[in-house]
C-alpha positions as CSV (number, residue, x, y, z in Angstrom):
1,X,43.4,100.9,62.5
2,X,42.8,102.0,58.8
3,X,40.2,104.6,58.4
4,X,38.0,104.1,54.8
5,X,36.8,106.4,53.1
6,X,34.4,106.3,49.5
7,X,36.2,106.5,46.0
8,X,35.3,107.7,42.6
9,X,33.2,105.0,41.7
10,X,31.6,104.0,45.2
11,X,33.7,101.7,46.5
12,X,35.4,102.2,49.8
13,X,39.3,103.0,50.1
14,X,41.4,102.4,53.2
15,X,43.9,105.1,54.1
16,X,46.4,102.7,53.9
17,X,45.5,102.0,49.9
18,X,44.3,106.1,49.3
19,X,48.6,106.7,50.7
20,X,50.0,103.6,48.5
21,X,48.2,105.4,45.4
22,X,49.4,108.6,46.1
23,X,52.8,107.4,46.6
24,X,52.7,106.0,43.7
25,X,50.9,109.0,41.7
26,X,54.0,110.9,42.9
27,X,56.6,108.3,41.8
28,X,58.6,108.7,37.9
29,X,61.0,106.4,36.5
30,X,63.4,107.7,33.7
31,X,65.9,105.9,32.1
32,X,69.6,107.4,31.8
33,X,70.6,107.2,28.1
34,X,72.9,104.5,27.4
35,X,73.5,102.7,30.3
36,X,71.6,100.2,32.5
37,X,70.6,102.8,35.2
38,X,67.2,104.2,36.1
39,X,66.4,107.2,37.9
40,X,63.6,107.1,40.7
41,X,62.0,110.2,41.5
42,X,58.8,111.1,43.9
43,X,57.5,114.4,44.4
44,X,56.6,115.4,47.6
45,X,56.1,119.0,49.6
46,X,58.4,117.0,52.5
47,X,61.3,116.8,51.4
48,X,62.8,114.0,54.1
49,X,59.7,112.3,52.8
50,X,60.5,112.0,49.4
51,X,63.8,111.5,50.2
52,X,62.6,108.2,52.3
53,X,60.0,107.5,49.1
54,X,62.6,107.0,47.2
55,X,64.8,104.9,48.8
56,X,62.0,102.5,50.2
57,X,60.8,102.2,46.2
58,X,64.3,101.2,45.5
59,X,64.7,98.9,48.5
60,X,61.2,97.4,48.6
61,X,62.2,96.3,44.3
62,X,65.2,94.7,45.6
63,X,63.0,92.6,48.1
64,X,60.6,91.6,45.7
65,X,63.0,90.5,43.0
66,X,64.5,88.1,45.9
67,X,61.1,87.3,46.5
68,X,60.4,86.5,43.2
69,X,64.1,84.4,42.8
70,X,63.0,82.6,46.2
71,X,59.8,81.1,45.1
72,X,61.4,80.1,41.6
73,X,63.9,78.5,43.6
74,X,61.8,76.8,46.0
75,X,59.5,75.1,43.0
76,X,62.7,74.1,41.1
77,X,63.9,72.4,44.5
78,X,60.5,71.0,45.1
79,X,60.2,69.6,41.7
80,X,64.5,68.4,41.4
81,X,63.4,66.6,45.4
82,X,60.4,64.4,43.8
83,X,62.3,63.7,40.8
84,X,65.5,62.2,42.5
85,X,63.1,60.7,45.1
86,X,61.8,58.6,41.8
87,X,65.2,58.0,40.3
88,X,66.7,56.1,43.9
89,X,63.4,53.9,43.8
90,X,64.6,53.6,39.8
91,X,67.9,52.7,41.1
92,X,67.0,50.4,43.7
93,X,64.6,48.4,41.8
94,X,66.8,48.1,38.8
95,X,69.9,47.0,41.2
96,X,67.7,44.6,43.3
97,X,66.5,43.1,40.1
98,X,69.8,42.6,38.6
99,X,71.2,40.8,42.1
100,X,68.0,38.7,41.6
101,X,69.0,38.0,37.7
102,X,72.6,37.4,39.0
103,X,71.8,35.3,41.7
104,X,69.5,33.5,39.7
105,X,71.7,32.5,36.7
106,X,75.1,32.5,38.7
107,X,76.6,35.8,36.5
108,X,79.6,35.6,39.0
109,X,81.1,33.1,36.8
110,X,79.4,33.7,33.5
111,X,82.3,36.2,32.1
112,X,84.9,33.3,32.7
113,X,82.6,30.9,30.8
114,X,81.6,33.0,28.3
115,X,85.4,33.1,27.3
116,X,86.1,29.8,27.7
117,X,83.5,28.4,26.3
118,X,84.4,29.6,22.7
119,X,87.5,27.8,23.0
120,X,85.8,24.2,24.0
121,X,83.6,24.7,20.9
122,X,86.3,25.0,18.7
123,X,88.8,22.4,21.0
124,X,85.5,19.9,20.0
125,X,84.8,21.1,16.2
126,X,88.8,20.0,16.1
127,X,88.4,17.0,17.6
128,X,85.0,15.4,16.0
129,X,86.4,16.4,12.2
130,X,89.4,14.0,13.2
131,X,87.2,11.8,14.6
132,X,85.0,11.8,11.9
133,X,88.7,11.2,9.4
134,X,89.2,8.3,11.6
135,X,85.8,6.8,11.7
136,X,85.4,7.1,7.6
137,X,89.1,5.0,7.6
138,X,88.2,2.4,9.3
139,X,84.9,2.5,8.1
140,X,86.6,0.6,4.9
141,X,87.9,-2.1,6.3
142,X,85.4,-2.9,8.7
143,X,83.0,-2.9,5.8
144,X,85.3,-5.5,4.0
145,X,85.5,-7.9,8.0
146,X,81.9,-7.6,7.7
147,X,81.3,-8.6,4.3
148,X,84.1,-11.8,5.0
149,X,82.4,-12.5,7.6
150,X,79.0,-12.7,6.4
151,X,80.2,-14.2,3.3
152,X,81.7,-17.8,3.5
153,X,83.4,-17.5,-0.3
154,X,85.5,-14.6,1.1
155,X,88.5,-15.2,3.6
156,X,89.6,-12.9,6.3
157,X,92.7,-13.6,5.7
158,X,92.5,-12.1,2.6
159,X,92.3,-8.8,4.0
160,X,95.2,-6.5,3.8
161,X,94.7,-4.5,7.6
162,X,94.5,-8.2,8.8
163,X,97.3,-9.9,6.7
164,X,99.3,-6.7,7.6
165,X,98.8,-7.6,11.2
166,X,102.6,-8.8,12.9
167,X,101.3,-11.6,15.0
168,X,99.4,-12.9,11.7
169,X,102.1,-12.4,10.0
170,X,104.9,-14.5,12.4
171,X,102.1,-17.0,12.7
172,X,102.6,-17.0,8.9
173,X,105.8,-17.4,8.7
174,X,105.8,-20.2,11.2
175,X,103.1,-22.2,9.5
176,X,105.7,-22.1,6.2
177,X,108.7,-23.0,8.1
178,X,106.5,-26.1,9.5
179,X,105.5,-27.0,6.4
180,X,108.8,-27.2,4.9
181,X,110.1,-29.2,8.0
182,X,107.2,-31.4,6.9
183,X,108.2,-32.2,3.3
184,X,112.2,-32.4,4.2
185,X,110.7,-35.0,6.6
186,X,108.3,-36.6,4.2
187,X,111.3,-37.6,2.3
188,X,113.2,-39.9,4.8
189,X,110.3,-40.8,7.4
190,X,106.6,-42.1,6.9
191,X,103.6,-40.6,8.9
192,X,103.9,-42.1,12.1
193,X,106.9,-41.4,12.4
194,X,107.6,-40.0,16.0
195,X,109.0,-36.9,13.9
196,X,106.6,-36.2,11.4
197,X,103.6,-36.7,14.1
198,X,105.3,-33.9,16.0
199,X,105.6,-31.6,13.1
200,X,102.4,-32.2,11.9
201,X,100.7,-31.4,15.6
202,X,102.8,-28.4,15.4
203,X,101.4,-27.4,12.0
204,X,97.8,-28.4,12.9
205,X,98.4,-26.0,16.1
206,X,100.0,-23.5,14.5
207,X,96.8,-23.0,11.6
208,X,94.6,-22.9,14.7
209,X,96.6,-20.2,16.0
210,X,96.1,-18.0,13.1
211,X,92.6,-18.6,13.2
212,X,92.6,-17.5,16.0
213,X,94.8,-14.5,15.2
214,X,93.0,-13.5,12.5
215,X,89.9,-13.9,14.2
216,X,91.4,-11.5,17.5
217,X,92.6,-9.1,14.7
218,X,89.0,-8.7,12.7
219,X,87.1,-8.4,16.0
220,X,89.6,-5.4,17.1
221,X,88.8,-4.0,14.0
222,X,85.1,-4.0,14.6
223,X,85.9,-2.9,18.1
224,X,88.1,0.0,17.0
225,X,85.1,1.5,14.3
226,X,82.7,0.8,16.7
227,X,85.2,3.2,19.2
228,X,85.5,5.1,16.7
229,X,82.0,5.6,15.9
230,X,81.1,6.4,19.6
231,X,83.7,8.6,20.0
232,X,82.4,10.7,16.6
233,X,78.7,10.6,18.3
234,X,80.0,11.3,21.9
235,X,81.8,14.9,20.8
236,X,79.0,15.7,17.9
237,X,77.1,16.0,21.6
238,X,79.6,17.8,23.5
239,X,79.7,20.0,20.7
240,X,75.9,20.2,20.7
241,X,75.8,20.7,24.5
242,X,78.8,23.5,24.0
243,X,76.9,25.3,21.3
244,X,73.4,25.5,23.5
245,X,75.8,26.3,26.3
246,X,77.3,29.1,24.5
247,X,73.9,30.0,23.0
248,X,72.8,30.3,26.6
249,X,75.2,32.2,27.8
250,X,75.4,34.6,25.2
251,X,71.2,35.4,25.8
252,X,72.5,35.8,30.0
253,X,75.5,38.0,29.3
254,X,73.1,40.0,27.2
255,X,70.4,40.1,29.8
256,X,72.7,40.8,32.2
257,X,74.7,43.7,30.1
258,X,71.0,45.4,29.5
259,X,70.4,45.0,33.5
260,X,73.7,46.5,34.4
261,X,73.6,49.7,31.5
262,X,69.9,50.3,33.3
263,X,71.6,50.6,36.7
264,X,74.6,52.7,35.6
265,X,72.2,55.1,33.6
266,X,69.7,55.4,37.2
267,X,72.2,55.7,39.5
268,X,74.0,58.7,36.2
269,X,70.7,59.9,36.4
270,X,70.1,60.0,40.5
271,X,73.8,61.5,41.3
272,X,73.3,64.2,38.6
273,X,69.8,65.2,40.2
274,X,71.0,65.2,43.7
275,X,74.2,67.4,42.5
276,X,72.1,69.5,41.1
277,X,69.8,69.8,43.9
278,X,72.4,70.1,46.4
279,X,73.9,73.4,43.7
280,X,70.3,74.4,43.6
281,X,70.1,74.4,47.7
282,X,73.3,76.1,48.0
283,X,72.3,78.9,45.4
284,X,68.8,79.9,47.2
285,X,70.5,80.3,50.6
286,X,73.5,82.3,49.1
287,X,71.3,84.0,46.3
288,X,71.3,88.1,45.5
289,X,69.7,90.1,43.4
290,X,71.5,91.9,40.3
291,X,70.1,95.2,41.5
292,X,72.4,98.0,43.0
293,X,72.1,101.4,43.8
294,X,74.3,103.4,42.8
295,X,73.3,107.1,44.6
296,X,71.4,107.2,47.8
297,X,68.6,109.6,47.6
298,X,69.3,112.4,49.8
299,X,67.2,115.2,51.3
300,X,66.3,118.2,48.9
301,X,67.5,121.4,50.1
302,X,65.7,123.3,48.0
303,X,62.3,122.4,46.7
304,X,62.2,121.3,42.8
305,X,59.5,123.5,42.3
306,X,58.1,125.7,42.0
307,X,61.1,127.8,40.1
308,X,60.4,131.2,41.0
309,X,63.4,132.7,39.2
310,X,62.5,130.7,36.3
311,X,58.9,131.6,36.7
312,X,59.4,135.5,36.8
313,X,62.0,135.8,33.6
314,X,58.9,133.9,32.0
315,X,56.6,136.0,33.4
316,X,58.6,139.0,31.8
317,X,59.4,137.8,29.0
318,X,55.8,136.8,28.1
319,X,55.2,140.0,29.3
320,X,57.1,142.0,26.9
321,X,56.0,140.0,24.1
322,X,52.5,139.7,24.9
323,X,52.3,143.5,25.7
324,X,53.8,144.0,22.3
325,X,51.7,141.9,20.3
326,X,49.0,143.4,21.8
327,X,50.1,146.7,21.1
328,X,49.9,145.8,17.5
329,X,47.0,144.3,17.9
330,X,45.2,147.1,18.8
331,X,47.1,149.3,16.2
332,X,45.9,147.0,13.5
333,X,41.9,147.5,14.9
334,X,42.3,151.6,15.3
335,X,40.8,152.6,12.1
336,X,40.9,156.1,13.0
337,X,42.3,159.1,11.0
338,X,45.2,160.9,12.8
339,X,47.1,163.2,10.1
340,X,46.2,165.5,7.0
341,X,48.0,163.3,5.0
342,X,46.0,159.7,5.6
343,X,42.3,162.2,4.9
344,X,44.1,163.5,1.3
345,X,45.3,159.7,1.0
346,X,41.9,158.1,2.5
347,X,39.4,160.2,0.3
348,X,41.3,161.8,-2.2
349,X,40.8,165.8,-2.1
350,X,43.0,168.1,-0.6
């Protein structure tokens, strides 16, 4: 138990406060010139108590630094914990939302595509511009079957793509051959003759074959630009299709790039946090403080003061002085006269 007792102003002081504030009435801190090192001094009449003054002073600094360094620690820890607590429910949002967006949009695959696809959009683009070539070439002539066709003063036969054709033509050239079997034959026999009969049926079925010929050759040429045609409509849609394909994989692989950057910088984020806080745990359990003594105090054996050698030369010295300044002193006061000479000097008469 602490007795109290009343202060200066009326308030009560326990012994245990009126000894800390004359402890610390007796300590003095002085700085040794140029360098980093104080000196801690406490006056006491005890001298093993001043000695262990000093040393607690020293001791109990060093404990209240570390103190100090603990509980900085200890919030930075505190505050590095919640952080990386929020950056791995960062991380596992942002990864469990891009396994949704992959699952979703099947991103297994989507790097493949995205490089193929470029290459079917141009494999297409190549193939519709020939198409298209073709198409416009036998655009022509089907214009020209169509127009004979729907024009009865215009023969198909007139037509070079059908006239060109090799079965038209051997037709052709059988129909002449016929013809001028007929005429040799026209010369020697009459009409019902059993020859002329058979080389007219041949010619009469040989005309009706090139009808027909010519007929097989114009509908192939419809058939062909109609082909043609669908095959020019048929890859303008592939193309289409490949082009909104690539469009939207592009806007995926986009997606997906910004999903997968926002996981890598989390998870950056969360492993440099709980690095640090594992540094910052390592440092508070092997921390010290930059404080070192560098000379114990020891016990006095002799007191620091009073000086009593000191003290008498002083006293003697002041002495002397004193004593003669004060002899003066008094000399200067005496107004007194003491010889013949100062009474002649003083009033001026023998």
């Amino acid at each position: 138990e602490s007795a109290t007792a009343p202060s200066e102003d009326g308030y009560e002081v326990s012994e245990k406060d009126r000894i800390a504030n004359s402890i610390i009435s007796g300590i003095s801190v002085s700085p040794v010139k140029d360098s980093r090192v104080f000196n801690i001094n406490f006056m006491s009449e005890n001298p093993i108590f001043a000695r262990r003054v000093a040393n607690a002073v020293v001791k109990a600094y060093q404990e209240e630094l570390l103190e100090l360094k603990s509980a900085a620690s200890g919030i930075t820890i505190k505050w590095m914990t919640q952080k990386a607590d929020e950056e791995r429910e960062k991380l596992k949002q942002s990864e469990a939302h891009l396994q949704q967006y992959m699952r979703e949009n099947d991103i297994v695959t989507i790097e493949d595509r995205v490089t193929v696809v470029p290459q079917k959009l141009s494999e297409f683009s190549s193939q519709l511009s020939r198409a298209e070539a073709r198409r416009k070439e036998l655009y022509s002539i089907y214009e020209q079957v169509q127009q004979a066709t729907n024009d009865s003063s215009m023969s198909l036969e007139a037509i070079p793509a059908i006239v060109s054709d090799s079965s038209v033509q051997n037709t052709r050239d059988n129909i002449q051959q016929v013809q001028q079997r007929i005429t040799e034959l026209s010369k020697k026999y009459g009409p019902k003759h059993p020859l002329m009969i058979s080389a007219l049926s041949e010619q009469e079925r040989l005309l009706k074959k090139k009808k027909e010929e010519i007929l097989r050759v114009s509908n192939s040429i419809k058939n062909e630009y109609e082909l043609a045609q669908a095959n020019e409509d048929n890859l303008r849609n592939l193309l289409e299709k490949a082009k909104a394909e690539a469009l939207g994989l592009n806007e995926k692989f986009i997606q997906y790039q910004v999903l997968t950057r926002e996981v890598e910088s989390n998870r950056a984020m969360y492993e440099a946090l709980f690095s640090r806080l594992k540094e910052q745990n390592v440092t508070e359990e092997s921390q010290s403080v930059n404080v070192w003594v560098v000379e114990q105090a020891e016990t006095p054996l002799s007191p620091a003061k009073p000086n009593k050698k000191l003290n008498i030369l002083a006293g003697l010295v002041l002495g002397l002085f004193g004593g003669t300044a004060l002899a003066f002193f008094i000399e200067y006061l005496d107004n007194t006269i003491k010889t013949p000479e100062e009474a002649e000097e003083r009033f001026g008469i023998p």
